[in-house]
C-alpha positions as CSV (number, residue, x, y, z in Angstrom):
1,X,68.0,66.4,116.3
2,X,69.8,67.5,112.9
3,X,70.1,65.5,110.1
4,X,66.9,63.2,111.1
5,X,66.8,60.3,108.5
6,X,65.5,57.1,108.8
7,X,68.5,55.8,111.0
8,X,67.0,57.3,113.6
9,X,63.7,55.9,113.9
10,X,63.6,53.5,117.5
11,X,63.5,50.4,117.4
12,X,59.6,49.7,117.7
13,X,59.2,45.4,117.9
14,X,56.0,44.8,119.7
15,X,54.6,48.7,118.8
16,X,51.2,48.8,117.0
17,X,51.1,51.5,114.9
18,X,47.8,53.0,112.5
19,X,48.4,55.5,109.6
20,X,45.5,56.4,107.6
21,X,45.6,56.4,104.2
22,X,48.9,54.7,103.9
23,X,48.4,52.9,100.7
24,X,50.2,55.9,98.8
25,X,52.4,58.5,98.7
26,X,53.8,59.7,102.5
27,X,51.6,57.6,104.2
28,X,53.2,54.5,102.3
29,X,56.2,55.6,102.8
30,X,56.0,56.1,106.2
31,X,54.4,53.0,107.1
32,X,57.4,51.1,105.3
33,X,59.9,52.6,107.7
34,X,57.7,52.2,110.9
35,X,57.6,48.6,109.6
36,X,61.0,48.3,108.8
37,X,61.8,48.9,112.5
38,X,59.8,46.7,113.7
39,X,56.1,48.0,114.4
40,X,52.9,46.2,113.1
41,X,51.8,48.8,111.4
42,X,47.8,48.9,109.8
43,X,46.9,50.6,107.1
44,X,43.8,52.1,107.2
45,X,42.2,52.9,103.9
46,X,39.4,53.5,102.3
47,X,40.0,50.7,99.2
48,X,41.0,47.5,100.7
49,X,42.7,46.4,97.5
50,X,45.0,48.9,96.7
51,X,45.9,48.9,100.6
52,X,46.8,45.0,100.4
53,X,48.9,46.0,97.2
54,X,50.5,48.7,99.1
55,X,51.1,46.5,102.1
56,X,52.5,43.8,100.0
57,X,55.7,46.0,99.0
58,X,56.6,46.6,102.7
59,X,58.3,44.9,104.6
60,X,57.4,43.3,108.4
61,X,54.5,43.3,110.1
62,X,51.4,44.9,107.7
63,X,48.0,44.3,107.7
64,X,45.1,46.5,106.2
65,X,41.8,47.5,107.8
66,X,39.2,49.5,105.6
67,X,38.4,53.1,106.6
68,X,36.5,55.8,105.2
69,X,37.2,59.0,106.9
70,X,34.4,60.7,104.7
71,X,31.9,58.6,106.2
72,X,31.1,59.0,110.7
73,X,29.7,55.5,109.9
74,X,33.2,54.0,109.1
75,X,35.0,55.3,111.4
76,X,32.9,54.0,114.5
77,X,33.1,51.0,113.2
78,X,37.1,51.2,112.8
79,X,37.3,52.4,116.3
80,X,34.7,49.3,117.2
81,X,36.4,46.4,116.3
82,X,40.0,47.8,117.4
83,X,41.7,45.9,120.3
84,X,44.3,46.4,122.2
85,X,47.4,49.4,122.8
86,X,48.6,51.8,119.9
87,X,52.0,53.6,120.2
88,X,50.8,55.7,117.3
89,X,48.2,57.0,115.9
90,X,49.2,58.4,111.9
91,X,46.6,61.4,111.0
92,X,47.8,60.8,107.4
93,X,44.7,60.9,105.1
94,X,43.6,63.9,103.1
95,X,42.4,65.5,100.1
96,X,43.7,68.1,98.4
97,X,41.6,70.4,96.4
98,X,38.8,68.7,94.3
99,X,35.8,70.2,93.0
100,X,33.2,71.0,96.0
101,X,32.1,67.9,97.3
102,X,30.2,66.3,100.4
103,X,31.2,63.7,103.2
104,X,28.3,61.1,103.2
105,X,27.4,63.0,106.3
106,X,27.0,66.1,104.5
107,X,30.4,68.5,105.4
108,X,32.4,69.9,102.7
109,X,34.7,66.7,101.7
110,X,37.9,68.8,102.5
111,X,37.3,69.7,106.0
112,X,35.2,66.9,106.2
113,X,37.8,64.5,105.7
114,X,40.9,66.0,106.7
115,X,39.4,67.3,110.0
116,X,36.2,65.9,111.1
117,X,36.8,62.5,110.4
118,X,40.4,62.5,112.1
119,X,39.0,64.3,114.6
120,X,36.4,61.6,115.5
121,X,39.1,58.7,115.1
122,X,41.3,60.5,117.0
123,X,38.6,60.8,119.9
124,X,37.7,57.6,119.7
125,X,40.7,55.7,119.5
126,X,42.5,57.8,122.4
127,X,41.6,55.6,125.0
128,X,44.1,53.0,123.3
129,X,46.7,55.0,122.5
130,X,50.2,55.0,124.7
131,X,52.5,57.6,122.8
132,X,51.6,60.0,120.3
133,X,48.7,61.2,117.6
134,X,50.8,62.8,114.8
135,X,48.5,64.9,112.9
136,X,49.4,65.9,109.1
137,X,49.2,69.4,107.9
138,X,50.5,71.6,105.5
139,X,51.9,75.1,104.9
140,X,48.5,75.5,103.1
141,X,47.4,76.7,106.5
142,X,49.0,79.5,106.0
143,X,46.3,80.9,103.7
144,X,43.7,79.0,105.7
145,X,40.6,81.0,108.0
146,X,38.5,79.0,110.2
147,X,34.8,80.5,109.5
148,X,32.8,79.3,112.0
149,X,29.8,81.0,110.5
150,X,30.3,78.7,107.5
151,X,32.7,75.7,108.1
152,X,30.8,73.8,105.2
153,X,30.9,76.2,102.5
154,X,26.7,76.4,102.3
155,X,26.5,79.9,101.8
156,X,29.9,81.0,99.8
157,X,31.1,80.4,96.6
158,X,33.5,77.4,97.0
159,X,37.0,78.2,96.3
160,X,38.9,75.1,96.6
161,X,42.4,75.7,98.0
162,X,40.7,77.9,100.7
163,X,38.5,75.2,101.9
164,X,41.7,73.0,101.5
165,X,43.5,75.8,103.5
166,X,41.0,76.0,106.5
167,X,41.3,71.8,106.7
168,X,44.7,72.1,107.1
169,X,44.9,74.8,109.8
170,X,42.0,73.1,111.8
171,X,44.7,70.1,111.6
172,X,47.0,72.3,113.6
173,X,44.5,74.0,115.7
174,X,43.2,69.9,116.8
175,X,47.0,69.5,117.4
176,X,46.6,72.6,120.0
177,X,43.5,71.7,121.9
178,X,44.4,68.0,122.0
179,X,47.5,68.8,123.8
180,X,46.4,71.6,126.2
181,X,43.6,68.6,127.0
182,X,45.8,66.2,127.4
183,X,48.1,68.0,129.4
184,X,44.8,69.2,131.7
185,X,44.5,65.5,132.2
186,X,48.2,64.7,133.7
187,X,48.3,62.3,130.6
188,X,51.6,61.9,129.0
189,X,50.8,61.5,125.4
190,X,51.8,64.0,123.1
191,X,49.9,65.3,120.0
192,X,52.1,66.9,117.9
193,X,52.0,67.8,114.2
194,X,54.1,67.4,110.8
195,X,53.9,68.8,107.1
196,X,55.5,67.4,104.2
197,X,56.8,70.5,102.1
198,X,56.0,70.0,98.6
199,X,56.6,66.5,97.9
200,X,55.7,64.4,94.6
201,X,52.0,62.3,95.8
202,X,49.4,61.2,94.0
203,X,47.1,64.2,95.6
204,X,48.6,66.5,92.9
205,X,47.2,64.9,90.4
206,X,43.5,64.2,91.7
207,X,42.2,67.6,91.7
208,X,38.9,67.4,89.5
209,X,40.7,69.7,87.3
210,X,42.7,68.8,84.2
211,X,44.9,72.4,84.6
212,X,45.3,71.6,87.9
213,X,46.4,67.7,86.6
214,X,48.7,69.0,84.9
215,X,50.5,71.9,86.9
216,X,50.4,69.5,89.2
217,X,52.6,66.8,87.7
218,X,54.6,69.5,86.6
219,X,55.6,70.4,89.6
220,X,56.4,67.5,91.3
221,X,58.7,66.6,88.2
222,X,60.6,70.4,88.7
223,X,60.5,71.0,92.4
224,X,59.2,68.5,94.9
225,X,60.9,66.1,96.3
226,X,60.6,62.2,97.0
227,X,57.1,60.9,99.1
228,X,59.8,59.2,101.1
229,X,61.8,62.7,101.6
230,X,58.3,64.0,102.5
231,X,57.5,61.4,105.0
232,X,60.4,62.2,106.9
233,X,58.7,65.5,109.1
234,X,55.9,62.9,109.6
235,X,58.4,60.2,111.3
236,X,60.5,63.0,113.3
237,X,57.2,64.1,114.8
238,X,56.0,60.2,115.5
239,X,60.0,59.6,116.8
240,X,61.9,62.7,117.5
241,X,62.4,64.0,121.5
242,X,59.7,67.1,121.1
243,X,57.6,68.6,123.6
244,X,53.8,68.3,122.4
245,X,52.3,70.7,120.3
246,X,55.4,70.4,117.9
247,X,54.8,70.9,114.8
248,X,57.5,69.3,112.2
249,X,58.4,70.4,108.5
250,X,61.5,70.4,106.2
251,X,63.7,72.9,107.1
252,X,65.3,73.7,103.7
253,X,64.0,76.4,100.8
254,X,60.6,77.5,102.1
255,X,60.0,74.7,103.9
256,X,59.3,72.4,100.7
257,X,62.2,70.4,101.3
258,X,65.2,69.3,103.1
259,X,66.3,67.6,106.7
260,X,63.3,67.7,109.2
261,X,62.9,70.4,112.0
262,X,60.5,72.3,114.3
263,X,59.0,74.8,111.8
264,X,56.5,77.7,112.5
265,X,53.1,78.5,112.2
266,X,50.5,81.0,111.3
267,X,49.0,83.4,114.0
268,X,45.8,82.1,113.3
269,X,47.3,78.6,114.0
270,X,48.2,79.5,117.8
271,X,44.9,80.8,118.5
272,X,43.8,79.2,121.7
273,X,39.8,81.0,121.7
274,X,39.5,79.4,118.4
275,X,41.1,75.9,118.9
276,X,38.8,75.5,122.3
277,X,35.8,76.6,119.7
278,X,36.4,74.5,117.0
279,X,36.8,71.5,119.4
280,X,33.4,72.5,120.3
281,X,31.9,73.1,117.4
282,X,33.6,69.4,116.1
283,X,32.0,67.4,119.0
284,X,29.1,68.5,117.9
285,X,28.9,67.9,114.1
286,X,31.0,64.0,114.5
287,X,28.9,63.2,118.0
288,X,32.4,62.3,119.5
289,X,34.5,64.0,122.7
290,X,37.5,64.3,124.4
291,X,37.6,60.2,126.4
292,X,39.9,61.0,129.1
C-alpha cells in the first residue's frame, strides 16, 4: 500500500485492542488512532496515573490496566484477569539503553523487558487473540547478536546499546518462530513486526546518562520525526494486507523516516536455528509456551 497514513486504518467498532506502554510516545500515538477508528483500545502500563492521563487526551473507547513487563509476576496476572477476544495484541513497550539493570526476576532489564516479558504476554494472551501480535523493533538490530551463552550479561562487561541491540533482534527473531508456529498450527493469525525509524520519544531522553540526555534531545530536535510519524510502521503492520512475518519500517532516508513499507532485516534476524532456540531458551526462563 503506498502512501499508508492514518486514512487507511479499518474501521475497528467492536475490536479490542492492547498496546503496551501506550501512555507515551508511539505507543500513545498509536493507540489514539486505533481509538479514533473505533477499537477499545487498553493501555497497558506500568504507572496507572500517567496511563489515565494519557488515555484522557484520546479519543473513544480507552481504558488503562497496569502492567509491568519487568516483573513475570505482572504479567500473569494481566493475562489472568483478561476476558474476552483481542483483534490486536500491541508489543509496544521497551527500554532503550539505561545503565545495566535487572527485571525483578533477575534478566538484564533490556532483554528482559523488551523480549522476555513480551514474550510471556504474548504466550499467554494468544489464546484470545483473533488477528495479529505486532511486535516493535528497531534498526538497532542490526548491530544486535543473540549470545546464548550469556543472554543476561552475567559474565561481560555490559555495553548498553549492545544489550539494547540483542532485545531488539530477539523482537524480530519472536516475530519469526511465532509465525512458522502459528502457521504449523493451520491458525490464521499473523505475527508480524514494525520499527519506528528514528522518531522524537521520551526513550531518548531516559538513558541513565546525562551525555546520552542530551545527544539525545538533540537529535530528535535535528533529525527525527513526529511519535505520530513513527507510529505509523506500527499501524501498517497492525492494518496493512501483509503476509506474516512482515516486518514494517519507514521507507524514506535510512529508514528513519518517511511513508511506511516492508523494510529488511539483518541475516542474523532470519535465522531460523536460532529463532527455534531462543524460543526454547525463553520458555524456559518466563515458565510460559506456545498455547495452541
Amino acid at each position: 500500500m503506498a502512501n499508508f497514513t492514518t486514512a487507511d486504518v479499518p474501521d475497528l467498532h467492536g475490536k479490542r485492542v492492547i498496546i503496551t506502554g501506550a501512555n507515551s510516545g508511539i505507543g500513545a500515538a498509536a493507540a489514539t488512532v486505533l481509538a479514533a477508528a473505533g477499537a477499545r483500545v487498553t493501555l497497558a502500563v506500568r504507572s496507572l496515573d500517567r496511563g489515565r492521563e494519557a488515555a484522557a487526551k484520546m479519543p473513544g473507547d480507552t481504558e488503562v490496566r497496569e502492567l509491568d513487563l519487568a516483573d513475570l509476576a505482572s504479567v500473569r496476572a494481566f493475562a489472568s484477569a483478561w476476558e474476552g477476544e483481542i483483534e490486536l495484541l500491541i508489543n509496544n513497550a521497551g527500554v532503550m539503553v539505561p545503565p545495566l539493570g535487572r527485571t525483578r526476576d533477575g534478566f538484564e532489564l533490556q532483554f528482559g523487558t523488551n523480549h522476555l516479558g513480551h514474550f510471556a504476554l504474548t504466550n499467554l494472551l494468544l489464546a484470545h487473540v483473533r488477528g495479529r501480535v505486532v511486535t516493535v523493533s528497531s534498526g538497532a538490530h542490526r548491530m544486535g547478536q543473540i549470545d546464548f551463552d550469556d543472554l543476561n550479561w552475567e559474565r561481560r562487561r555490559y555495553r548498553r546499546w549492545a544489550a539494547y541491540g540483542q532485545s531488539k533482534l530477539a523482537n524480530l527473531l519472536f516475530t519469526r518462530e511465532l509465525q512458522r508456529r502459528l502457521s504449523v498450527a493451520g491458525s490464521p493469525l499473523l505475527a508480524v513486526a514494525a520499527h519506528p525509524g528514528y522518531a522524537a520519544t521520551n526513550l531518548q531522553s531516559h538513558t541513565g546518562s546525562n551525555l546520552g540526555d542530551r545527544l539525545g534531545n538533540l537529535g530528535n530536535a535535528l533529525l527525527a520525526q513526529s511519535a505520530a510519524a513513527g507510529a505509523l510502521p506500527t499501524l501498517y503492520a497492525a492494518c496493512a494486507d501483509i503476509p506474516g512475518g512482515s516486518y514494517a519500517g519507514p521507507g524514506g532516508f535510512q529508514e528513519m523516516r518517511g511513508a511506511p513499507r516492508l523494510v529488511g532485516r539483518s541475516g542474523r534476524a532470519q535465522d531460523d536455528a536460532a529463532a527455534r532456540r531462543l524460543w526454547e531458551v525463553s520458555e524456559e526462563l518466563t515458565g510460559t509456551s506456545f498455547p495452541l
